[in-house]
C-alpha positions in Angstrom: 0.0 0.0 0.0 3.0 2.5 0.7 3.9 1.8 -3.0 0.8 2.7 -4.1 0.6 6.1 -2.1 4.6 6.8 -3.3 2.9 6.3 -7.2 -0.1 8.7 -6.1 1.9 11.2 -4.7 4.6 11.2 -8.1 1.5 11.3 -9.8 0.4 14.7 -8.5 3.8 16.2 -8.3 3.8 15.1 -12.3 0.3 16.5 -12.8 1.3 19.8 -11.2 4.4 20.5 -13.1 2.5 20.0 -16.0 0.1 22.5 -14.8 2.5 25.1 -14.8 3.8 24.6 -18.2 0.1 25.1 -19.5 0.0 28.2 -17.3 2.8 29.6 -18.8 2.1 28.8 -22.5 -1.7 30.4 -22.0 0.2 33.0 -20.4 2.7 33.5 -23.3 0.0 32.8 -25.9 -2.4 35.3 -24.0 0.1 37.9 -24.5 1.1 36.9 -28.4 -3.0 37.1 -28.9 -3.1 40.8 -28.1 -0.6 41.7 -30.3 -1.7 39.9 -32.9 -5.2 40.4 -32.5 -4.5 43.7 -33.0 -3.1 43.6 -35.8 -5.5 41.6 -37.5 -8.0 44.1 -36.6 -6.4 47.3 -37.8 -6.0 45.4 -41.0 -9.5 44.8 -42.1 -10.8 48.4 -42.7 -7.9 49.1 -45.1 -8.8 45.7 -46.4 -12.6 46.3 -46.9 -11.8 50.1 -47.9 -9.3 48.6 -50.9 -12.2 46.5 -51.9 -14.8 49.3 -52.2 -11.9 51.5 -54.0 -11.4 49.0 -56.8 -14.9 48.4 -57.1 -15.8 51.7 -57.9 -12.3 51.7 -59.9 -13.8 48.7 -62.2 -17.2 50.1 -62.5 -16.1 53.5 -64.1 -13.6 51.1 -66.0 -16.0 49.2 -67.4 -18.8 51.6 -67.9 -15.9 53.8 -70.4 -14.3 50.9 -72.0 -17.1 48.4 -72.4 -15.5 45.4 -70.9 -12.5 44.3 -68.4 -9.3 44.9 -70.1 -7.1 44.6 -66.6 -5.7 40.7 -66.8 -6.0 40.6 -62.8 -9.5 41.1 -63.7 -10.0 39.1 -66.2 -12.0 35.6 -65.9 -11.6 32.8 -68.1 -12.3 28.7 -68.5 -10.2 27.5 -65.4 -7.8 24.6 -65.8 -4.8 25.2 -63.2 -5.7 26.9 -59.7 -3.3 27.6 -56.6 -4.8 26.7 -52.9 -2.7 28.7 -50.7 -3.4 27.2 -47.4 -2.4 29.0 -44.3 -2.4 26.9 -40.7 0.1 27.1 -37.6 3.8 26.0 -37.1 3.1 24.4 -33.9 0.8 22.2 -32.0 -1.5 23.0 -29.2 -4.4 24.8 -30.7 -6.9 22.6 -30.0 -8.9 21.9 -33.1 -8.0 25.0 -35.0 -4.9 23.1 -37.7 -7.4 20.2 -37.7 -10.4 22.2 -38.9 -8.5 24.4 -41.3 -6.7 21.0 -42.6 -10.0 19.8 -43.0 -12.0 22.7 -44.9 -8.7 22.8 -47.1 -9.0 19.4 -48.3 -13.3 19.5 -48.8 -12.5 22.4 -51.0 -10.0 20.5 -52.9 -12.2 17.7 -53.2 -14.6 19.2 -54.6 -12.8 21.5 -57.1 -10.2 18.7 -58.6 -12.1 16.4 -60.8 -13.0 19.6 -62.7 -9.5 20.9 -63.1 -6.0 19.7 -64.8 -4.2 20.5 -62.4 -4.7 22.0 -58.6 -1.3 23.5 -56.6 -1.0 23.7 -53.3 1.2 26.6 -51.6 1.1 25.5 -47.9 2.0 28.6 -45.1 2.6 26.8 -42.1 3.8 23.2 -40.9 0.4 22.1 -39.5 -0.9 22.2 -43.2 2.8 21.4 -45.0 2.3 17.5 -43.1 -0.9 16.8 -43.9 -1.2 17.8 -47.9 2.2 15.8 -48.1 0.6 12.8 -46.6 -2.0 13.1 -48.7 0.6 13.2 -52.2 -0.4 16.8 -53.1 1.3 18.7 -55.8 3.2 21.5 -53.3 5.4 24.7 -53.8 7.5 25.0 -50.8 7.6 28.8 -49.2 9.4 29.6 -45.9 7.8 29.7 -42.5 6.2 33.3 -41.6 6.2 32.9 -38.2 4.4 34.4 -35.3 4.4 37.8 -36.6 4.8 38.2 -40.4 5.1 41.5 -42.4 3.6 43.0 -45.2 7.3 42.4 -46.7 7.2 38.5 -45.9 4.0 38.1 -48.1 4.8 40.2 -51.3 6.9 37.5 -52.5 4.4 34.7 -52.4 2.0 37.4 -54.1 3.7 38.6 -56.7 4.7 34.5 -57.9 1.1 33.9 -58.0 0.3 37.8 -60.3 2.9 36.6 -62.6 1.9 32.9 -62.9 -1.9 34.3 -63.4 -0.7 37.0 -66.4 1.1 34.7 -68.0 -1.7 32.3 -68.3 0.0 29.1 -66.3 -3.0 29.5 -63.7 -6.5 30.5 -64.0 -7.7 31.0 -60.5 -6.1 31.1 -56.9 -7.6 30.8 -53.6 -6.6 31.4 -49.8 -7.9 29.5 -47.3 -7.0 30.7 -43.7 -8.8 31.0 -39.4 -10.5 33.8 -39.3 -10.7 35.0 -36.2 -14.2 35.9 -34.6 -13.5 35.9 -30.7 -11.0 34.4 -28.0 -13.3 31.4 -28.5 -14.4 31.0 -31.9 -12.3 30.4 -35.3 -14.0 29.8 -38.5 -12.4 28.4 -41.5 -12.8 30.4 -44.3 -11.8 29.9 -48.5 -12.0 33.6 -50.6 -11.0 33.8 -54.3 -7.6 36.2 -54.5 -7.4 36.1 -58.5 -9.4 36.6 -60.7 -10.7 39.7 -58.6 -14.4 39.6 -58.1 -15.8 42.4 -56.0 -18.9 41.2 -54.2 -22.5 41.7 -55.9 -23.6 43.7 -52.5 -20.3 45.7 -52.7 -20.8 46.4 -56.3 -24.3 47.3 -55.8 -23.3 50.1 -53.5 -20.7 51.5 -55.4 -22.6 51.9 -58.3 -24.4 54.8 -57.3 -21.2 56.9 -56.6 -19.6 56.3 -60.3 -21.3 59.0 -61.9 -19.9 61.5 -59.3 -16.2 60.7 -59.6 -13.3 61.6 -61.2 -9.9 59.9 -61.4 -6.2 61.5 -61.9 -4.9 59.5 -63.8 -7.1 57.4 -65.6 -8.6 54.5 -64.0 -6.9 51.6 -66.3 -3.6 53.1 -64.8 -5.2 53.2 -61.1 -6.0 49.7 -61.7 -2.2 48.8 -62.6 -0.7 49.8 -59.8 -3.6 48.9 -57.3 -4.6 45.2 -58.2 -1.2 44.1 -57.5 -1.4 45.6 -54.1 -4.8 44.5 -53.4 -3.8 41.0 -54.3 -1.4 41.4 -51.6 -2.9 43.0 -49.0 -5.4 40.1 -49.4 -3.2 37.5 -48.8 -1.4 39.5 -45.8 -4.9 40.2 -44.4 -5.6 36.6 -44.5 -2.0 35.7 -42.5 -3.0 38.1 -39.7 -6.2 37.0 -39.3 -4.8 33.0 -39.1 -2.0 34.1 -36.6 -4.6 35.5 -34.5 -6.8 32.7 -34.8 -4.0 30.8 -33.6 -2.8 32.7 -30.4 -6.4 32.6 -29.5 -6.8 29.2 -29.7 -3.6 27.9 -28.3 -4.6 30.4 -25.3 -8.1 28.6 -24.8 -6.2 25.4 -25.1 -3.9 25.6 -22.8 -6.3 27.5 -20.3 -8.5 24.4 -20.7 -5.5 22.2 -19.9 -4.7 23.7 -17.2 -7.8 23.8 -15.5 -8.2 19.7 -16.5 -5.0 19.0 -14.5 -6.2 21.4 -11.6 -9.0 18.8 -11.3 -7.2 15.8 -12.2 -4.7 17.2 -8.9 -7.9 17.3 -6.5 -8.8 13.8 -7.6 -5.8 12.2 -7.1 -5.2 14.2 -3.4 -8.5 12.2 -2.9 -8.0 9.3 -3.6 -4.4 9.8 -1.5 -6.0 11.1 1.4 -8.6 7.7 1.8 -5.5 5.5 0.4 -3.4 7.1 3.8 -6.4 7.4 5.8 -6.9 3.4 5.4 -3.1 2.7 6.4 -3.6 4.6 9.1 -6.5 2.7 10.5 -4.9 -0.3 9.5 -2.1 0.2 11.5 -4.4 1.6 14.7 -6.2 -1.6 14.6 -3.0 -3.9 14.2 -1.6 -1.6 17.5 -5.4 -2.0 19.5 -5.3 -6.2 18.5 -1.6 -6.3 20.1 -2.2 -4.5 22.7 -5.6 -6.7 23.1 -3.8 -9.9 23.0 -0.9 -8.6 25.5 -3.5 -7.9 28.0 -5.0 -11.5 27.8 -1.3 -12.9 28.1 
C-alpha cells in the first residue's frame, strides 16, 4: 500500500508541473494574442476600404471601356488553380490546424475532378504534413512565423500575379482562421485572383460612379492597385490566421490547465482515503496487540 501512495503522490507532483507549463504557454500565448489580434483588426478596414476602391475603380472602367481589359481582372475557362493554405507552425491549438486542414482538403475535393491541375502553396507546418501525406502537388515557401510583415508576403504574391498573367493558372484561392472571438475560429476559403468584388459591394458602389473623377485614368489606377490588393489580401488573410491561432492555443492551454487542476484534486482524494486506510490499518493492528498482550 506505501507503494501505491509513493505512485499517487509522483502522480500529483507530475500533474502539477504540467500545470504550470500550461500556465505559462496560455500566459505566453495570452500575451502573443493581443498583439496579434491587433493587428489583424487594424487590418480589415484598409482591407474592406481597398475592396470598395477598386470596385468603384472597375465600374467607371467598365462603364468607359465596355468590358474588363485589366488581366487581374479578367476571368476565363479555369484549368490550373493555386490553394494557398495557411495553418500554424506548432501544435496545441486545440482543433484549429485540424479544422482548417479539414476545410482545405473539402475544397479540394470538390474542385479537382473539374481541373488539370490543382497546386497547393502551404504557409505553415500544421498544413505542409498533412497535404504531403495526402501526395499533393506543393510549392514549398518559408515559414512566416508568429508575426509576419507586409514584406514576408509580397513575394508569395507577386509568384502567383505573374503565374496568373502569363496564363499558367486561371484561378487562386486562400484559405485561412479567421478570427471571430478568444473562443471561436471559423475556417474560411476567398478567391484572390481573378478579382471579383462582391455583388452587394458592387451594388453600393454603383451609385457613386457617376460623381467621380480619377487622376490618372482609372486603367492606370488599376495597374498599380490590383497588385497591391492581391497582396494585401493575402497579408490580411496571414493576420487573421496568426490570430486565430494565439487565441486558440490560449483557450487550449487555459482548458488544460484547468483539467489537471482537477485531475490534482482527484488524485489528493483518492491519496487522502488511500493514507487514511493505512492509518486505521495500523491503529487496529496496535489496538489487536495490545488486546492480545493484556489476555497474556
Amino acid at each position: 500500500m506505501a507503494g501505491g501512495i509513493r505512485a499517487i503522490k509522483d502522480r500529483i507532483r507530475s500533474v502539477a508541473n504540467t500545470s504550470k507549463v500550461t500556465r505559462a504557454m496560455e500566459l505566453v500565448a495570452a500575451s502573443k494574442m493581443q498583439r496579434a489580434t491587433n493587428r489583424a483588426l487594424q487590418s480589415r478596414p484598409y482591407a474592406d476600404r481597398m475592396t470598395s476602391v477598386l470596385s468603384e475603380i472597375a465600374d467607371a472602367l467598365g462603364s468607359t471601356q465596355g468590358e474588363s481589359v485589366h488581366p487581374l481582372l479578367t476571368t476565363r475557362p479555369v484549368s490550373n488553380v493555386v490553394y494557398i493554405h495557411i495553418t500554424a507552425d506548432r501544435g496545441l491549438a486545440g482543433g484549429l490546424s485540424a479544422n482548417m486542414n479539414r476545410s482545405g482538403a473539402s475544397f479540394l475535393l470538390e474542385h479537382q475532378p473539374n481541373v488539370e491541375s490543382m497546386i497547393v502553396i502551404p504557409l505553415g507546418k500544421k498544413g505542409k504534413d498533412f497535404f504531403s501525406r495526402a501526395g499533393m502537388v506543393m510549392e514549398d515557401w518559408p515559414s512566416l512565423g508568429d508575426f509576419p510583415d507586409f514584406s514576408d508576403v509580397r513575394p508569395i504574391a507577386a509568384s502567383v500575379i505573374e503565374q496568373f498573367q502569363n496564363g499558367e493558372i486561371d484561378q487562386v484561392f486562400v484559405g485561412f482562421s479567421r478570427f471571430v472571438n478568444a473562443a471561436i475560429q471559423r475556417p474560411e476559403i476567398l478567391q484572390v485572383l481573378p478579382i471579383e468584388p462582391s455583388a452587394e459591394e458592387q451594388g453600393a458602389e454603383q451609385t457613386l460612379s457617376g460623381d467621380m473623377l480619377f487622376e490618372p485614368s482609372p486603367v492606370e489606377l488599376l495597374d498599380a492597385l490590383l497588385p497591391r490588393y492581391v497582396e494585401m489580401q493575402l497579408y490580411a488573410a496571414v493576420l487573421e490566421a496568426r490570430a486565430s491561432e494565439q487565441s486558440a492555443r490560449m483557450v487550449a492551454m487555459n482548458a488544460a490547465t484547468k483539467a489537471a487542476h482537477e485531475m490534482i484534486g482527484d488524485l489528493t482524494l483518492v491519496y487522502n482515503k488511500a493514507r487514511q486506510e493505512i492509518i486505521t490499518t495500523e491503529l487496529l493492528d496496535i489496538v489487536s496487540g495490545v488486546s492480545a498482550l493484556e489476555q497474556s
